[in-house]
C-alpha positions in Angstrom: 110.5 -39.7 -45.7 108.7 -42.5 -44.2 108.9 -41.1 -41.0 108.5 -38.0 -41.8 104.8 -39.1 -43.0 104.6 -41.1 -39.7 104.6 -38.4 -37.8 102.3 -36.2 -40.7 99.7 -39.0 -40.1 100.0 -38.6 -36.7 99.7 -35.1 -36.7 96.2 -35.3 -38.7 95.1 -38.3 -35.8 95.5 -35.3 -33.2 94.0 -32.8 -34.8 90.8 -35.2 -35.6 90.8 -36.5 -31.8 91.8 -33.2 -29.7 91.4 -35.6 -26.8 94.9 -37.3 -27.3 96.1 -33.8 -27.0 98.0 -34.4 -23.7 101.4 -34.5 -22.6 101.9 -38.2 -21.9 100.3 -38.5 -25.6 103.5 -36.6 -27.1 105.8 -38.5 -24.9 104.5 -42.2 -26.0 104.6 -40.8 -29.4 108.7 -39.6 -28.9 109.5 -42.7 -27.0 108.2 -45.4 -29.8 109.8 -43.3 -32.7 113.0 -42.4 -31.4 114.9 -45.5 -29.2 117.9 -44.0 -29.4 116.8 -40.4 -27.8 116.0 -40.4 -23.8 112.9 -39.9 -22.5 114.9 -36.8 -20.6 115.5 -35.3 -23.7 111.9 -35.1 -24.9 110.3 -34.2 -21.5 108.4 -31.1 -21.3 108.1 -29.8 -18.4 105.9 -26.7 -17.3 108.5 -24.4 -15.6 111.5 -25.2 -17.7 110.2 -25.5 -21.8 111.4 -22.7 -23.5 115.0 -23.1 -21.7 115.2 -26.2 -22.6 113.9 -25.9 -26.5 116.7 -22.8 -26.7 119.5 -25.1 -25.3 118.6 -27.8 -27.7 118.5 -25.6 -30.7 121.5 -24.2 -29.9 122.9 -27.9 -29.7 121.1 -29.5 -32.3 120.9 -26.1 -35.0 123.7 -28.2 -37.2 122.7 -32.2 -36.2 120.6 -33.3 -39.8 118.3 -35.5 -37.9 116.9 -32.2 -35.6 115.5 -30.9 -38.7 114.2 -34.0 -40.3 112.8 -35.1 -37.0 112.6 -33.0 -34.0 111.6 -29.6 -35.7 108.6 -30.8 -36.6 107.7 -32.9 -33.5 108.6 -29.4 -31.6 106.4 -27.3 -33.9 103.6 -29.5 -32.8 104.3 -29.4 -29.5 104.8 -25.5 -29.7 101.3 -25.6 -30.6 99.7 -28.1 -28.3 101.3 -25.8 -26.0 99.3 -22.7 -27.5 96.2 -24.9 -27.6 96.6 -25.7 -24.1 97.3 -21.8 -22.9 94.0 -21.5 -24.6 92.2 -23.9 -22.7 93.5 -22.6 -19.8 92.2 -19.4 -20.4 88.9 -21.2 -21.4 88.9 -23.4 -18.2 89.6 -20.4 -16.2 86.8 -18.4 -17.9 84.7 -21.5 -17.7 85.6 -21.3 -13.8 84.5 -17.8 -13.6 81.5 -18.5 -15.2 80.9 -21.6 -12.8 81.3 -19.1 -9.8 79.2 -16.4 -11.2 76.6 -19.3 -11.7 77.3 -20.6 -8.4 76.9 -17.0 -6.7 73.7 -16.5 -8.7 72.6 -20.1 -7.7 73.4 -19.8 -4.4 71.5 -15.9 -4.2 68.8 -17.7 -5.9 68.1 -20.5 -3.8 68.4 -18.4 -1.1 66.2 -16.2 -2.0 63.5 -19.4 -3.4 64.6 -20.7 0.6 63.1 -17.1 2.1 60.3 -17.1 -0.3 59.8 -20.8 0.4 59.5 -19.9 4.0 57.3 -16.7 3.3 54.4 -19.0 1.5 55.1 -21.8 3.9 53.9 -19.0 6.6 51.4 -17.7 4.3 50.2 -21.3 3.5 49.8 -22.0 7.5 48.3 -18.1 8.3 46.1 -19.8 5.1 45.4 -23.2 6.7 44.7 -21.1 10.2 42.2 -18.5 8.8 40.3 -21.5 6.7 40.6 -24.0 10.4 38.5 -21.0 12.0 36.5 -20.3 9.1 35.4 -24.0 9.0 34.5 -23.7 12.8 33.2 -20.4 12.4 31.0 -21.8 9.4 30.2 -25.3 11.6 29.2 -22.9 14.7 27.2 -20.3 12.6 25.5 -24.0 11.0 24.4 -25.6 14.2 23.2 -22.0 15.2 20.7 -21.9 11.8 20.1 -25.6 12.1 18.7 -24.5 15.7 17.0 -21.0 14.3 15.4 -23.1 11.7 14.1 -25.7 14.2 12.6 -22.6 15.8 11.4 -21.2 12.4 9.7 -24.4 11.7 8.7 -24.7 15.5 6.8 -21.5 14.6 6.0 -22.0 11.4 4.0 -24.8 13.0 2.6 -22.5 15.4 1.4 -20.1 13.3 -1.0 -22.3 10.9 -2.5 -24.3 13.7 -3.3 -20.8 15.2 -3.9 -19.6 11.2 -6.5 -23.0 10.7 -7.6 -21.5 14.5 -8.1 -18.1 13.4 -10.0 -19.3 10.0 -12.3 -21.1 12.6 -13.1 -17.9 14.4 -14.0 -15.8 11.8 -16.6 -18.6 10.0 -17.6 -18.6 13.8 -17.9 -14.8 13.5 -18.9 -14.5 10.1 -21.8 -16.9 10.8 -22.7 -14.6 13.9 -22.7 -11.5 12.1 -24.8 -12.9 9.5 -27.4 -14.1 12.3 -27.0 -10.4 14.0 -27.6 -9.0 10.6 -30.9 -10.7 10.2 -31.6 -10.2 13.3 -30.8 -6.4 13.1 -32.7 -6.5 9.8 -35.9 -7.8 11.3 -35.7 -5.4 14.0 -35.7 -2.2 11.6 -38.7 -3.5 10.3 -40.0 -4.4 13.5 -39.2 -0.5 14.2 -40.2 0.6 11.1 -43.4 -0.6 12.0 -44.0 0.5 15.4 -42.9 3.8 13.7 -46.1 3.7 10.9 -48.2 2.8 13.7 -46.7 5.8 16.2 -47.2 8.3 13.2 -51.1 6.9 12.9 -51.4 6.5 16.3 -50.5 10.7 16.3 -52.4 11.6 13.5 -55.0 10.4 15.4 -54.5 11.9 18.3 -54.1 15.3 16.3 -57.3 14.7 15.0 -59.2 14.9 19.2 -56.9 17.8 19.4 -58.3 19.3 16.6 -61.9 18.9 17.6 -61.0 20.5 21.0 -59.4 23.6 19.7 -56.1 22.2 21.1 -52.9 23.2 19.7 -50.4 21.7 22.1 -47.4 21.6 19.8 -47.3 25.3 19.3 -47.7 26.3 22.6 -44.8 28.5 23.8 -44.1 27.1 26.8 -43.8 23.2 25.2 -41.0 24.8 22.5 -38.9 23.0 24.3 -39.8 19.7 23.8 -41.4 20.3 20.0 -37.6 20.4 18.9 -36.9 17.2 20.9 -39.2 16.2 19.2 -37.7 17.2 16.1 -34.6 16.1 16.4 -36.1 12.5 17.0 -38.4 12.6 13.8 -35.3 13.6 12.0 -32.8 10.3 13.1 -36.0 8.4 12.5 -36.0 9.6 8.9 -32.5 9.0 8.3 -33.5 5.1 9.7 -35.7 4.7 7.1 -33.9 6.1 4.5 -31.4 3.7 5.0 -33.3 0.6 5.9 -34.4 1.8 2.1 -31.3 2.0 0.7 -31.0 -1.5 2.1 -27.8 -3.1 3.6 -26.8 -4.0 -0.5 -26.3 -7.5 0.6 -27.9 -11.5 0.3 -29.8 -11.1 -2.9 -29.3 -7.9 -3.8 -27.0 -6.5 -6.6 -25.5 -3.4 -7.6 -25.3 -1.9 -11.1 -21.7 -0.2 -10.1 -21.6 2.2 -13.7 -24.7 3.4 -12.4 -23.4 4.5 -9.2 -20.3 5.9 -11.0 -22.0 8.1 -13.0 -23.6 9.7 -9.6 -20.5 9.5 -7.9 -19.3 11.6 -11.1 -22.7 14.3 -10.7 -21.6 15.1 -7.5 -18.1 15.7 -7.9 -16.8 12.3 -5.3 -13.2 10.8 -5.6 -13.5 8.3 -3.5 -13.4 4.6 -5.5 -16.6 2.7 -5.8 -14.2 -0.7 -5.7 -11.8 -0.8 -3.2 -8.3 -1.3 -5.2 -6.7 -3.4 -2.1 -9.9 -5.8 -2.5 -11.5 -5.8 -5.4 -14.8 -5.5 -3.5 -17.6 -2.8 -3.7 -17.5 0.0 -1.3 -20.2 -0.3 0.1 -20.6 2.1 2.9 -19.5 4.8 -0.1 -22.3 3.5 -2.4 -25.1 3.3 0.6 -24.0 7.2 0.9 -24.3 7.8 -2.4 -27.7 6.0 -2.9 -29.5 7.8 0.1 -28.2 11.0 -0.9 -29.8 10.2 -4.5 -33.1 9.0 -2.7 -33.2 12.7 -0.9 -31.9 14.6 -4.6 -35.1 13.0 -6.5 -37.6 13.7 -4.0 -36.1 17.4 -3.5 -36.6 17.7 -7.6 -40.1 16.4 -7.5 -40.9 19.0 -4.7 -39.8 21.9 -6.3 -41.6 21.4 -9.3 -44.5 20.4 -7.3 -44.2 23.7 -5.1 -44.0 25.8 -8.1 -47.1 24.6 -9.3 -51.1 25.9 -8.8 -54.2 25.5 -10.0 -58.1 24.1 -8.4 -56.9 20.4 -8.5 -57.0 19.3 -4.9 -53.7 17.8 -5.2 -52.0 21.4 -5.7 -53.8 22.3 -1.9 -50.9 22.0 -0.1 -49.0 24.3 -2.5 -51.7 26.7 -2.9 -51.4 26.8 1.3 -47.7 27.3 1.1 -47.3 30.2 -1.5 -50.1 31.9 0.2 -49.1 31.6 3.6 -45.8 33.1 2.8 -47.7 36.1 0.8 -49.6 36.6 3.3 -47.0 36.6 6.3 -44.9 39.0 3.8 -47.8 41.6 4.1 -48.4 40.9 7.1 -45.1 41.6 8.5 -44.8 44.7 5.9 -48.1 45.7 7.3 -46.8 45.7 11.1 -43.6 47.8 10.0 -45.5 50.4 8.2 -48.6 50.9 10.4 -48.4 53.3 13.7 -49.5 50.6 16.7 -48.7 49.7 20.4 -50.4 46.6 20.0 -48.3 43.3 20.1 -50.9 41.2 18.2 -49.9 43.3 14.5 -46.0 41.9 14.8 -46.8 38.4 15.6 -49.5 38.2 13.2 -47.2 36.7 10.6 -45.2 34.5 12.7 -48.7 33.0 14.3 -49.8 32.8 11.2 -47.0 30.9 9.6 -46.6 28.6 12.4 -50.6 27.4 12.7 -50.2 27.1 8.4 -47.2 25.1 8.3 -48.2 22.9 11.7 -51.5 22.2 10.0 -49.4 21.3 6.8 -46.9 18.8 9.1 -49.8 16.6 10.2 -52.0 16.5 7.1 -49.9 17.5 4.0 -49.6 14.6 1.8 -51.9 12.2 3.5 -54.7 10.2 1.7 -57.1 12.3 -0.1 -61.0 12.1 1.0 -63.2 11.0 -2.1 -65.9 10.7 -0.5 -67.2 11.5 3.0 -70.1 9.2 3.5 -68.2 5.9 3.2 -64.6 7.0 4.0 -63.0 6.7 0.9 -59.8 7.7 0.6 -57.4 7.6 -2.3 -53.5 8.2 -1.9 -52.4 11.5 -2.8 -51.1 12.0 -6.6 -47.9 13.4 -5.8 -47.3 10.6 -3.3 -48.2 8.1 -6.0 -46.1 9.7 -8.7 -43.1 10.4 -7.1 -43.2 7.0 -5.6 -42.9 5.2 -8.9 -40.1 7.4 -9.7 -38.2 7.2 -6.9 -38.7 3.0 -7.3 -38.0 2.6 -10.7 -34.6 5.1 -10.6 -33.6 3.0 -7.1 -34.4 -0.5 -9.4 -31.5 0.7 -11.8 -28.9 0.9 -9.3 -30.2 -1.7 -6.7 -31.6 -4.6 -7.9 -33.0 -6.7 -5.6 -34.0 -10.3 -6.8 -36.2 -11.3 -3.7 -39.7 -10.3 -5.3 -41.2 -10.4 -1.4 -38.9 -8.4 0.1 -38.8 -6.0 -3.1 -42.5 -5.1 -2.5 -41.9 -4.7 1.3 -39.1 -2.1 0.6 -40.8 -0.6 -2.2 -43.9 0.1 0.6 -41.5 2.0 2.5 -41.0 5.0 -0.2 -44.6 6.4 0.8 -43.6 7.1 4.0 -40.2 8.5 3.4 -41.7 10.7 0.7 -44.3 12.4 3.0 -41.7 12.5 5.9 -39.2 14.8 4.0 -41.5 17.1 3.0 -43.3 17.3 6.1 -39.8 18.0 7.6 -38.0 19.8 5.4 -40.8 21.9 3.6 -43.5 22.3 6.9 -41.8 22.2 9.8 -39.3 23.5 9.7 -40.9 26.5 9.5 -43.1 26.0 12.4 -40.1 26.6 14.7 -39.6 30.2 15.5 -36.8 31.6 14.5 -37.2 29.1 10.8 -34.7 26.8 10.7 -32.2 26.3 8.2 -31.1 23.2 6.0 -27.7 23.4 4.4 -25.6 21.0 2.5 -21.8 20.9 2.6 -20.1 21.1 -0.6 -17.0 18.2 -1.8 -13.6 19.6 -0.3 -15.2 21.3 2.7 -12.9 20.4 5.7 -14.0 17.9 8.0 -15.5 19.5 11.7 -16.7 16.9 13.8 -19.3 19.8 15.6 -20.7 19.9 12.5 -20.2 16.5 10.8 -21.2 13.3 11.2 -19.3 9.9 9.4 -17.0 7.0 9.0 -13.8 8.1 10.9 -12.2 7.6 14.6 -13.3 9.2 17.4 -9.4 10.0 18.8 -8.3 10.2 14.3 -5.4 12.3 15.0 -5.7 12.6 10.8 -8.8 14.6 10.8 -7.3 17.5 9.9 -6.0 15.8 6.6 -9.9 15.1 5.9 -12.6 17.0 3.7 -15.6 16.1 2.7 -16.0 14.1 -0.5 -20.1 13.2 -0.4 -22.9 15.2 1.9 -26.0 12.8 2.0 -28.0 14.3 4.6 -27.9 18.2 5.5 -27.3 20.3 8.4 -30.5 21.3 10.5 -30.2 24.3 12.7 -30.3 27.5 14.0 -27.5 30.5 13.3 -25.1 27.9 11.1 -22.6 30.5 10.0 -21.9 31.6 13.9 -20.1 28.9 16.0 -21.0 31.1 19.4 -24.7 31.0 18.8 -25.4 27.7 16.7 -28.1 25.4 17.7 -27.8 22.4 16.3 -30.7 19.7 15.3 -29.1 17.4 13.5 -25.6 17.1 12.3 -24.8 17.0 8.7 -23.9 13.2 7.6 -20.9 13.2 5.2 -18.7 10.8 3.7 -15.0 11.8 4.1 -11.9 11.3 2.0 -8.2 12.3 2.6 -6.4 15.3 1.0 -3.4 13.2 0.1 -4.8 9.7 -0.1 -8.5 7.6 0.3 -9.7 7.2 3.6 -10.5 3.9 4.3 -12.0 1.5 7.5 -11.5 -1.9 7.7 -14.7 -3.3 8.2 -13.4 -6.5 10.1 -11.8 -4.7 13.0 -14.9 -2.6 13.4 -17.6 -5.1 12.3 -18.7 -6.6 15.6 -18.8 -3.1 17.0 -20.5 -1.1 14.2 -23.3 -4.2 14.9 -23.3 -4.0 18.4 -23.4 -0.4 18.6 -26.7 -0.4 15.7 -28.4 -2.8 17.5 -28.3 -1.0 20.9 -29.6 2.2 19.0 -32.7 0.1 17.5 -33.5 -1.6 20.7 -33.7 2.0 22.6 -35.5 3.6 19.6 -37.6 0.3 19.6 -38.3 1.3 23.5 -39.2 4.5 22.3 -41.3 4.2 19.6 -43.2 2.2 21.9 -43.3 4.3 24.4 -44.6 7.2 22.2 -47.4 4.8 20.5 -48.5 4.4 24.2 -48.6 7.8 24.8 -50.0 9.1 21.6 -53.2 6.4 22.9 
């Protein structure tokens, strides 16, 4: 029994430690229990076991101590034996497994060796591209470094040639400033010479009054009469404009003013340049000289239209006669039987001696009395005068007092010129002239048209006129074969599509230069004509 729980207790040991579940384990264990049994009867070997065990039962089925002992000792083994089949087949599933994970290691790691070597390529292609990008970036830097150098270089350049350039023009601006004075002085200078010409051939008319002389209407100087004309004419538009003034130094411009007259006569052009911010001025001199010729026109008409025994109303009494007269006069040569010549000039003499006697007196100072020479200046001259001052002083003002009263002077003149031109004579010439405006969106015809565009403008054709300021004096107007021209019409021009505009620093020198050429010759002239008309 003791033994028996020997080998129980043992039994329990194994099962708690499976490591002492070896062979040499179960042969210690037979050897200390059982002195008297051989080693050779207990050994288990691996080929020979189960012939071994069926021998010894057969021997042993009837010896006592083979149950009491040995049966159990071989039921235990019996079972090792089972438990080490199973580890077998464990260990050799384990070894599978081992292979599988060594295949799957080995196609892994081969395949992390390829990929390795695929981003080690990848990493130098990498390393390559950024080695010639750095150059590439180094080589494009020294080349900017340089271009900036030369930026900077010119940079340099440019303001010592701006601070240069700023130098030039307060050089120029100082010389056009003196020029304009100068040119300013001049016009008056001519303007001058021109009151004194006019007296000098009033006078003159006078002699050839007293004579019986009418050398202006002679046929064979017709020629030179409309010279003549044509000169009085330029000379009018001169003053008009040395009236209108330049608009600069101390004189201002009240710009609603000029908008509202810009808006009476239907312009678009802008009275402030939008680029600038600045007055247009060669758009508001326009505007103001074609307001200077609108309210003297208005004053005329009315005056014309008038008649009565005032001695002012003469030369309107003259004018309404003389063309009733010449209207029966030439109805009387049409309806009469006669091989005479005299009966169908009558009219046309007739008109022409009226309206030359008109051009050198109408409008000059009025005789009060004849003993002493006292002469008085003409109502209408004296009313329309004030007018014409007082609706320039709204749009104009100039603040020099002096040079206000000298420009102020000048309205008598201009008054008594355009109606001597316009209304008298005109009608002198033979056939009568005719004075037409050009309305706003009338294309631009340089034949016709004179104003503030290039000679070669390639764009003309894009131009119409915004503003007419001085009309059209001619012959035949409406037929381009036989037109005679006098004077061109001066218009200011805008484009179809957008504002036309002239800078006034790239023509500035030029516009003076060519002004001041014109005034010295007509300077020459009007001398020369106050020498002749002494």
């Amino acid at each position: 029994m003791e033994t028996n729980d020997n080998v129980r207790g043992e039994h329990q040991e194994r099962e708690q430690d499976p490591d002492r579940r070896t062979n040499n384990n179960i042969s210690d264990t037979v050897d200390s229990r059982f002195s008297s049994t051989t080693k050779d009867d207990l050994d288990i070997s691996s080929g020979d076991d189960k012939k071994n065990d069926k021998n010894d039962d057969d021997e042993n089925e009837d010896n006592p101590i083979y149950d009491e002992v040995y049966k159990p000792i071989k039921t235990e083994v019996d079972e090792l034996r089972r438990e080490n089949e199973a580890l077998k087949k464990e260990n050799l599933s384990l070894k599978g497994t081992i292979e599988s994970y060594k295949k799957n290691y080995t196609y892994i790691n081969n395949k992390v060796e390829s990929q390795k070597r695929q981003y080690d390529d990848y990493i130098h292609g990498l390393n390559k591209k950024l080695n010639d990008s750095n150059n590439k970036v180094e080589s494009q830097k020294r080349q900017y470094d340089n271009y900036i150098r030369e930026l900077n270089k010119k940079l340099n350049d440019s303001k010592n040639e701006l601070v240069s350039n700023k130098n030039r023009t307060e050089t120029f601006k100082t010389e056009f400033i003196k020029i304009q004075e100068e040119l300013d002085t001049k016009k008056m200078d001519v303007i001058e010479l021109k009151k004194n010409n006019a007296a000098l051939r009033e006078e003159a008319s006078k002699y050839q009054s007293a004579l019986g002389v009418a050398s202006n209407f002679r046929i064979s100087d017709g020629k030179n009469h409309s010279v003549q004309l044509k000169k009085d004419i330029l000379s009018l538009q001169d003053a008009i404009e040395a009236y209108v003034t330049n608009l600069k130094g101390n004189i201002e411009v009240n710009i609603e003013n000029v908008e509202k007259l810009a808006q009476k006569y239907g312009c678009l052009t802008n009275i402030i340049i939008e680029k600038t911010k600045k007055q247009n001025k060669p758009f508001i001199k326009a505007i103001l000289q074609r307001y200077v010729l609108e309210i003297i026109y208005e004053n005329a008409n009315k005056y014309f239209d008038s008649l009565g025994n005032n001695r002012c109303l003469l030369e309107s009494e003259i004018l309404m006669r003389t063309h009733d007269l010449c209207f029966i006069l030439k109805e009387f040569s049409e309806t009469r039987i006669g091989t005479d010549k005299i009966a169908p000039t009558s009219s046309i003499k007739i008109r022409q001696e009226a309206f030359a006697a008109l051009s050198n007196r109408g409008f000059s100072e009025i005789i009060e009395n004849n003993q002493n020479n006292q002469t008085n200046e003409h109502n209408f001259i004296y009313h329309v005068k004030h007018i014409l001052n007082k609706s320039m002083a709204e749009i104009r003002i100039i603040n020099d007092a002096e040079k206000k009263q000298s420009i102020e002077n000048m309205a008598t003149n201009i008054i008594r010129e355009i109606i001597r031109l316009f209304w008298f004579r005109v009608n002198v010439q033979e056939p009568v002239i005719t004075i037409a405006w050009y309305g706003p969106y009338t294309k631009i015809d340089r034949d016709t048209m004179t104003g503030r565009w290039e000679e070669g403008d390639d764009d003309i054709d894009n131009l119409v006129v915004d503003l007419c300021y001085f009309p059209i004096i001619g012959l035949n107007l409406d037929d381009p074969s036989k037109r005679k021209l006098y004077i061109r019409a001066k218009v200011f021009p805008r484009c179809q599509e957008r504002n036309y505009a002239v800078s006034l620093f790239e023509k500035g020198y030029s516009v003076v230069k060519n002004v001041i050429s014109i005034d010295k010759s007509e300077s020459q002239q009007a001398g020369h004509n106050s020498n002749e008309a002494s």
